[in-house]
C-alpha positions in Angstrom: 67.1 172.4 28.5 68.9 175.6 27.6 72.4 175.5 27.1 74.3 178.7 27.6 78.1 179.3 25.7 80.6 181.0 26.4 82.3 183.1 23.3 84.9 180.7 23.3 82.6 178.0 22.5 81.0 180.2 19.9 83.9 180.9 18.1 85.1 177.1 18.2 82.0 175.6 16.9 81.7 178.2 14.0 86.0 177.2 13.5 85.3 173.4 13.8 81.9 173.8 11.5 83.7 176.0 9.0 86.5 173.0 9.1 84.1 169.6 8.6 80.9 171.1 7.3 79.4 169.2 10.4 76.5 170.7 12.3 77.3 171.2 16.4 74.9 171.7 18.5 77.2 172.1 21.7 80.7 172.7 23.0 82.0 172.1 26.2 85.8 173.0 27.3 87.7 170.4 29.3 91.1 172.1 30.8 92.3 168.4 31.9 93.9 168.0 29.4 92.9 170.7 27.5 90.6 168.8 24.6 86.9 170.3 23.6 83.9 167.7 23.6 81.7 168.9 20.5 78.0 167.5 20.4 77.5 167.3 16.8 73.8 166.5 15.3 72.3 163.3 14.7 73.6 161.9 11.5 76.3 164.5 11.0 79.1 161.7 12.9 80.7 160.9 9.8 80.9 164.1 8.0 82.2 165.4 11.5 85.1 162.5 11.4 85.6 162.5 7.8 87.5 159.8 5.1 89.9 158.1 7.3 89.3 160.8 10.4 90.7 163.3 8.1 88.2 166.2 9.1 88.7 166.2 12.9 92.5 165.4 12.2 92.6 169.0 10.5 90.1 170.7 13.4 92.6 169.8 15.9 95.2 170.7 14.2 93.5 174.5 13.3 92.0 174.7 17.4 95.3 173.6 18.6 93.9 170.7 20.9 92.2 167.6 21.2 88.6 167.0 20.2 86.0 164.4 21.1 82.8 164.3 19.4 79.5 163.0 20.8 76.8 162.2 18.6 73.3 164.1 19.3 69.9 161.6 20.3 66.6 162.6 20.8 66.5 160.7 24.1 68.4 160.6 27.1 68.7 157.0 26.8 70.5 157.4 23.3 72.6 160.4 24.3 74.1 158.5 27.7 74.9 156.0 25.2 76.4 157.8 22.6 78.3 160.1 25.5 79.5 156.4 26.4 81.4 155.7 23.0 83.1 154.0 22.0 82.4 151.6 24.9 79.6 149.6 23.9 76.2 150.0 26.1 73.7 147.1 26.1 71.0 149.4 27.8 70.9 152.6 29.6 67.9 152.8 32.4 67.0 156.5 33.8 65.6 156.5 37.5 64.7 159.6 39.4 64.7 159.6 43.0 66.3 162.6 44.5 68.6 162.6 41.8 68.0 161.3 38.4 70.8 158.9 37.4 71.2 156.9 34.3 72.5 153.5 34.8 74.1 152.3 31.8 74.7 148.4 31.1 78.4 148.3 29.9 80.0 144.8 29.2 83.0 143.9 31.3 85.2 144.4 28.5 84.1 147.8 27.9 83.5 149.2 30.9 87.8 150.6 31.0 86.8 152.5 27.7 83.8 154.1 29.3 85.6 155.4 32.1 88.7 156.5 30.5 91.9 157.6 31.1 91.8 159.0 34.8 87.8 158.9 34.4 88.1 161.2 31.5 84.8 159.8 29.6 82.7 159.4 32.2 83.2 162.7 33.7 82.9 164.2 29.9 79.1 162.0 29.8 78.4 162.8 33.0 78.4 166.4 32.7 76.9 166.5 28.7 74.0 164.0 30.3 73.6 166.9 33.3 73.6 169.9 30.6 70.8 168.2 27.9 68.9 166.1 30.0 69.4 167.1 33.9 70.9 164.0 34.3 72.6 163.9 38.2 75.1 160.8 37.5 75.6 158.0 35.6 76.8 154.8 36.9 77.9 151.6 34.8 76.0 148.5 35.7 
């Protein structure tokens, strides 16, 4: 899918690239509260994070707001998952019907961190899954 951005986005990917040395391949702005969710490219996580968190540490502290970082996959299944951290997720199932939803296996101990905070990371996965994959919803099972 083709992923359109905003200048804004633009200019914080080059800012948090020129900051870690990590390679984003999307941005998306959240204004509740206001944090920015950057996709970063499969196995570019740690340089992203950096020695004890260090490098996103510094990224928020030159944006000025929180950051979350997802990790890129080459399949839908993989990205719900990784969309999902750092709950773990046994499984994720895609079904298409007239939506296509992504039901993602979350242990009972996890499933508070895949919701979040007032539903923070699932509406953050929901609408990354909608934007790579055309993903409708995703639901924990």
């Amino acid at each position: 899918m083709a992923i359109t951005l905003s200048d804004r986005e633009r200019r914080l990917i080059a800012a948090f690239e020129d900051e870690t040395g990590a390679v984003v391949t999307d941005c998306v702005v959240f204004e509740d509260p206001d944090r920015v969710v950057f996709v970063v490219a499969a196995g570019d996580m740690p340089t992203a994070i950096g020695p004890g968190g260090r490098a996103v540490k510094a990224a928020e502290s030159r944006l000025g707001c929180d950051i979350d970082l997802v990790e890129a996959a080459d399949t839908p299944e993989a990205f719900v998952a990784n969309a999902l951290a750092p709950a773990a997720v046994y499984g994720v199932t895609i079904r298409e019907n007239d939506e296509t939803v992504a039901y993602a296996e979350v242990p009972d101990p996890d499933r508070g961190a895949a919701i979040g905070r007032d539903g923070r990371n699932i509406r953050k996965a929901r609408r990354l899954a909608n934007r790579h994959y055309g993903i409708d919803d995703i639901e924990l099972a």
